[in-house]
C-alpha positions as a printed Julia matrix, in Angstrom:
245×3 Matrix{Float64}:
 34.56   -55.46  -57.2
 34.26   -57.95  -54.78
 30.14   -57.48  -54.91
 30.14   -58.06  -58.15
 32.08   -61.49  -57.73
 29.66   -62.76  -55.73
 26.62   -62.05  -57.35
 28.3    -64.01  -60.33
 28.88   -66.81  -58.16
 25.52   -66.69  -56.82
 24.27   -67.05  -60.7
 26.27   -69.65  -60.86
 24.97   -72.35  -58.57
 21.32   -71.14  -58.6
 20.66   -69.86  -62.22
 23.5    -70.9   -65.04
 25.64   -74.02  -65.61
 28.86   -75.44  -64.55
 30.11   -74.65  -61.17
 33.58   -73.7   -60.4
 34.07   -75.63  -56.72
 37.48   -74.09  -55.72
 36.46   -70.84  -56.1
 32.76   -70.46  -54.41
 34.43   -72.6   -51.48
 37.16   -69.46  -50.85
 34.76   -67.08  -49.07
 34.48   -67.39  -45.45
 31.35   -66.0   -44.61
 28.4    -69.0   -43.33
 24.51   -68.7   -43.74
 24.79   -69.33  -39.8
 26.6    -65.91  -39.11
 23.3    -64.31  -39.47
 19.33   -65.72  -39.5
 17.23   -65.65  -42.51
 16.68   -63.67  -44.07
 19.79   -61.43  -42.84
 21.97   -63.83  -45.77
 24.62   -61.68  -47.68
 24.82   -63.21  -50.96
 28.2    -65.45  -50.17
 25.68   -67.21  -47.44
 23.43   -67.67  -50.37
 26.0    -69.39  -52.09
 27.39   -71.45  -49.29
 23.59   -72.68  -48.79
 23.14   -73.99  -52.01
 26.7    -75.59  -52.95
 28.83   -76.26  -49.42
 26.1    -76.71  -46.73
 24.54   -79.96  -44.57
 22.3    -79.84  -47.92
 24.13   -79.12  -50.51
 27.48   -81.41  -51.18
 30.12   -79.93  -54.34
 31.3    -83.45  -56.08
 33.78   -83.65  -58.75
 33.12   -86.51  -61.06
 34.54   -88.41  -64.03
 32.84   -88.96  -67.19
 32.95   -92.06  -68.88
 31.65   -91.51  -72.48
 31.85   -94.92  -73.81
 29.08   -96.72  -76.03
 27.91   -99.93  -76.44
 29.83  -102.31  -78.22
 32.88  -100.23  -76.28
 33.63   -98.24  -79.16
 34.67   -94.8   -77.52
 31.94   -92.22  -77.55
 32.8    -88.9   -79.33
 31.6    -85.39  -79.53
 30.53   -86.03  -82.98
 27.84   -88.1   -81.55
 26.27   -85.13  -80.02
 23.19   -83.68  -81.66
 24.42   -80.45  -83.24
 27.75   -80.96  -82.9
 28.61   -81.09  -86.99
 28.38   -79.13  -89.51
 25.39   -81.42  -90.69
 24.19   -82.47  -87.73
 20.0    -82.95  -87.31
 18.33   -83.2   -83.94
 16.04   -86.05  -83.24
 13.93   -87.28  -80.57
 13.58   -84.22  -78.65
 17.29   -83.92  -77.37
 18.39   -80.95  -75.18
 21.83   -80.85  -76.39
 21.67   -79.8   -80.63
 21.92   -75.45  -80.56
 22.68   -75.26  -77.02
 25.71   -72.86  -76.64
 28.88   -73.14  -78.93
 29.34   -76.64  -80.67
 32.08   -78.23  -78.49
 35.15   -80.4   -80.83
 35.9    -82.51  -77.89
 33.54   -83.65  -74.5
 34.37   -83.09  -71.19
 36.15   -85.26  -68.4
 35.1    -84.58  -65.61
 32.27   -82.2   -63.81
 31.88   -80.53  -60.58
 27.92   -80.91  -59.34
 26.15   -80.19  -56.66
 23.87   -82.9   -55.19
 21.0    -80.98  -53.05
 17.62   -81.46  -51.34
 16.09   -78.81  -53.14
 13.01   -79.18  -51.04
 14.72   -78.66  -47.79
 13.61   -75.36  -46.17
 17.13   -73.67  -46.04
 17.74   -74.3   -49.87
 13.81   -72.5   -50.97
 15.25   -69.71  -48.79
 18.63   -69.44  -50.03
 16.48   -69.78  -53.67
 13.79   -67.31  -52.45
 16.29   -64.79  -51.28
 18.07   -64.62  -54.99
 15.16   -64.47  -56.75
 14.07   -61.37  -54.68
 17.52   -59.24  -54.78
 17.56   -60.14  -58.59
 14.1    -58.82  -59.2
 14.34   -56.42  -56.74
 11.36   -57.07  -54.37
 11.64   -56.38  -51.01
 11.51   -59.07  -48.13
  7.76   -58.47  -47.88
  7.77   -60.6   -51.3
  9.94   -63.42  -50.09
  7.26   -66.0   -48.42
  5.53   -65.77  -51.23
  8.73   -66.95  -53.34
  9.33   -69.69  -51.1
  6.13   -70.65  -52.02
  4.15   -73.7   -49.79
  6.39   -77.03  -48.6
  6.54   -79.34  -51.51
  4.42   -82.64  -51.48
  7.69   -85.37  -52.61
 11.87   -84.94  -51.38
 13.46   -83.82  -54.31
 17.05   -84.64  -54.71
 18.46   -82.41  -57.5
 21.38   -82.98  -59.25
 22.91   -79.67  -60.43
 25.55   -78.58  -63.3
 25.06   -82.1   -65.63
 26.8    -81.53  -68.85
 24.07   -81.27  -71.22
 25.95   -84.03  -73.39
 25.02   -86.33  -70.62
 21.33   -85.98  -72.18
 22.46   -86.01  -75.75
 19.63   -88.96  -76.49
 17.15   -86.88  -75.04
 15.99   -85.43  -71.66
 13.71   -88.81  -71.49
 16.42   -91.56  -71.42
 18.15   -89.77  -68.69
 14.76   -89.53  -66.68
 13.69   -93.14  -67.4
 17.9    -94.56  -66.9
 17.82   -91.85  -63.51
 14.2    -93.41  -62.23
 15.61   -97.03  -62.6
 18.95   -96.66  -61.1
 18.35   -93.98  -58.1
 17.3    -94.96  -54.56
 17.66   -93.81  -51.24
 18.68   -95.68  -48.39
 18.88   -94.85  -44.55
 21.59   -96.06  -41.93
 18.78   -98.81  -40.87
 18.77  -100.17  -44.53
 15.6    -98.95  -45.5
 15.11   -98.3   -49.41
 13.07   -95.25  -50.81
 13.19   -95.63  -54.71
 11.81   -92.44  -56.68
  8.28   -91.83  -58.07
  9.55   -89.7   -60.93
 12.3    -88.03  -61.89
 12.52   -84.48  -64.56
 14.91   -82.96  -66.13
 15.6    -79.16  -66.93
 17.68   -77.81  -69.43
 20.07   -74.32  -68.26
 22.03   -73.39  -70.87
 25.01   -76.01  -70.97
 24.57   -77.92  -68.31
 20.74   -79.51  -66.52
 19.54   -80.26  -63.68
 18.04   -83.73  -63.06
 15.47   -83.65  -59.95
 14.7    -86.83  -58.41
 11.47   -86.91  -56.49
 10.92   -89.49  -53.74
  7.95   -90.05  -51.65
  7.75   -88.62  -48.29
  4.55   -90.55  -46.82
  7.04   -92.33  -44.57
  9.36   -89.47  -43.67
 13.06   -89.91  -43.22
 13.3    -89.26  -39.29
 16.1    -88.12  -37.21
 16.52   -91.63  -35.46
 17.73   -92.96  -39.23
 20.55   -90.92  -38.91
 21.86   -90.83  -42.51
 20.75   -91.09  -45.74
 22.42   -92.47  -49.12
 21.72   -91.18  -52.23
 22.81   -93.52  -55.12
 22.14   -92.8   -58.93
 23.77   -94.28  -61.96
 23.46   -92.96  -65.2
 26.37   -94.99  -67.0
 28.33   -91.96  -67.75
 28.77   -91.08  -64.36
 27.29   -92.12  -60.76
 26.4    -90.06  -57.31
 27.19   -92.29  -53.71
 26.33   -89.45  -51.62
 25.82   -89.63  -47.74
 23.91   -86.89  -45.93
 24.05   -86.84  -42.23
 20.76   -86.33  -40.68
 22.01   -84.69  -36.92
 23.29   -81.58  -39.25
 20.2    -81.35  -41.37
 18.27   -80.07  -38.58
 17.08   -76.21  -39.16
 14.42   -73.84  -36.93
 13.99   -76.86  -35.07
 12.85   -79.45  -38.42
 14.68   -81.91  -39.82
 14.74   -80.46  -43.18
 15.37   -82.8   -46.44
């Protein structure tokens, strides 16, 4: 039983939507009991949601429109009985038509570049499709040329005027910004549709790597509806020796 709770778990913050914080947070075991690829799958999860890369944040949603009149589900493509779908948006026939929109979320903010998150990643994909470890490098695939921030478990709603708004709003807003005050703004941002929820990645440029001696880093993104302050520390980002972002 308990096998089978994890796996679902491990879905859950690598493959499907909205992420229940309380409950991947009550297993004990650590992705530093064991070295890669020895993981179990509750390792996987801690990796990917409660790690030096990976922060869970609850947040509140603030559907309001402009002209402050209260935003409502009915404003969500798809929604209605009548309702059409226009400009491309991610939300109309996704899942079951919701009568009222949420409060809050729980997301995970994550360097999904970061070497310990592609092998948490590459380690799923393989026990899901059943290849053994002599297929993991190649899932891990070759060090990516930007950081990318993701944002993980959006409510779809949040893009419910179309994946390109929230790229374009996330591009303008989002910046990083080291202990030293030094800005990194984004060089594109893309958003991908699971199910109910999305996940927006935020690329950044890397041609002046973020270095130990900057000692944290701020991620700040504001999409209206909701907005991420996050603070990584750098010391406990270190992994096989790298400073891994």
């Amino acid at each position: 039983m308990g096998s089978i709770l994890i796996t679902g778990r491990v879905r859950c913050v690598l493959g499907c939507g909205a992420l229940l914080a309380s409950a991947v947070l009550a297993y004990g075991a650590d992705w530093k009991d064991k070295p890669f690829p020895n993981w179990n799958d509750d390792a996987v999860v801690r990796m990917v949601s409660d790690s030096p890369w990976a922060h869970v944040k609850s947040v509140n949603l603030m559907w309001v429109k402009p002209g402050d009149r209260p935003f409502s589900y009915k404003d969500v493509p798809g929604n209605t009985p009548n309702g059409t779908i226009k400009g491309g948006s991610p939300v109309g026939g996704i899942g079951v038509p919701r009568t009222s929109l949420p409060a809050k979320a729980d997301i995970i903010v994550r360097w999904a570049t970061a070497l310990p998150i592609r092998h948490a990643t590459a380690l799923y994909k393989a026990r899901q499709q059943k290849q053994g470890e002599a297929k993991i490098n190649s899932l891990i695939g070759a060090p990516p040329q930007d950081y990318i921030l993701e944002i993980y478990g959006v409510p779809a709603e949040v893009a419910h005027l179309g994946a390109g708004v929230v790229e374009i709003e996330t591009e303008r807003t989002s910046f990083l910004r080291t202990r030293s005050g030094r800005i990194i703004k984004p060089t594109k941002v893309e958003v991908v549709p699971q199910g109910l929820t999305i996940a927006i990645q935020i690329h950044f440029p890397n041609t002046a790597p973020i270095e130990l001696k900057d000692e944290e880093v701020e991620c700040v993104s504001d999409l209206q509806i909701f907005a991420i302050h996050e603070k990584f520390r750098l010391s406990q980002m270190v992994y096989q020796n790298h400073l891994e972002l």
